[in-house]
N, C-alpha and C positions, 0 to 999 in steps of 0.2 A: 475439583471443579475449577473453572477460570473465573478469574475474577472478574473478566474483562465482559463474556459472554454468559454468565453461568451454565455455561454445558461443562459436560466432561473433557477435560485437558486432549484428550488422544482424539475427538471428534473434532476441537477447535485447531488441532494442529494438521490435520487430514484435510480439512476445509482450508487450513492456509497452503498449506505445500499446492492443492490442487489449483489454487489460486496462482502461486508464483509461480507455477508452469506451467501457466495458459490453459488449464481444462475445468472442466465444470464436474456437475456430479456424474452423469452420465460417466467419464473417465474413473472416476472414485470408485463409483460400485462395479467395475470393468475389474480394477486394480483388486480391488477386496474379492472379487469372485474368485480369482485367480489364485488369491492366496486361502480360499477355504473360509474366509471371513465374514460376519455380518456387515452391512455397510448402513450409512444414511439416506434416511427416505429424499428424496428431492425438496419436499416442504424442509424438514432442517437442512440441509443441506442449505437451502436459498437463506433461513433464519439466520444460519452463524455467518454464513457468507456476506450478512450486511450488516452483524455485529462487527465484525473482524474489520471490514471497510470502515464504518464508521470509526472503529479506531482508532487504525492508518489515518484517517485522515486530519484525526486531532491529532496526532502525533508530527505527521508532516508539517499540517500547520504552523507548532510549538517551534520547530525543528528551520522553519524556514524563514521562522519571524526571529528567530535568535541569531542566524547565519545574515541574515540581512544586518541587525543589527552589530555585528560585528563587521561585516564590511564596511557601512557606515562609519564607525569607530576608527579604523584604519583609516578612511579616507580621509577624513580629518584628520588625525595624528600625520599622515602623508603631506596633508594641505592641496589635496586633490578637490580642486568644485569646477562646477559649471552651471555659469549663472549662480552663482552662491548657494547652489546645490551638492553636498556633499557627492560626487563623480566615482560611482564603480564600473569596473567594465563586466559585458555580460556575454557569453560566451554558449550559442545555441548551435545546435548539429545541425537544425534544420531536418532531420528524419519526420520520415512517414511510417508509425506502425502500421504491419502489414498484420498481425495479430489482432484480436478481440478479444473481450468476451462479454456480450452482452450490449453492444454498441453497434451501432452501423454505420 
């Protein structure tokens, strides 16, 4: 079982995979047909699929409050400010996903 979602490990990693490459369940139970497999109903499917996000998302958080916090650090150590503001630089692509899932 995952810790994380209490499903079964091979159900929360099929929900994730299906995730990182853009498809939902509909693609799952496509993929699992093909190989002779049971798959998940659309209701789990939707469940782990917002365990798993919610996650991600405390995980990014952690992850981006520690990376700030480290730029910070530098900037200072640097003697980089603006306005007495420790000064990072920030660096956007500027992209448009043309992908979704679940957004419009």
């Amino acid at each position: 079982m995952d810790t994380i979602t209490g499903h079964y490990d091979i159900n929360v990693l099929a929900v994730w995979g299906s995730i990182v490459t853009g498809n939902g369940a509909s693609h799952l139970k496509e993929v699992m047909a093909t190989m002779d497999a049971p798959s998940l109903s659309q209701p789990a499917f939707t469940r782990i699929e917002a365990q798993v996000g919610a996650s991600w998302e405390c995980i990014s958080q952690d992850e981006l409050l520690a990376a700030g916090a480290e730029e910070r650090r530098l900037a200072i150590e640097d003697n980089c400010f603006h306005q007495g503001v420790p000064a990072i630089t920030v660096v956007a692509d500027g992209g448009w996903s043309k992908r979704t899932h679940k957004h419009s």
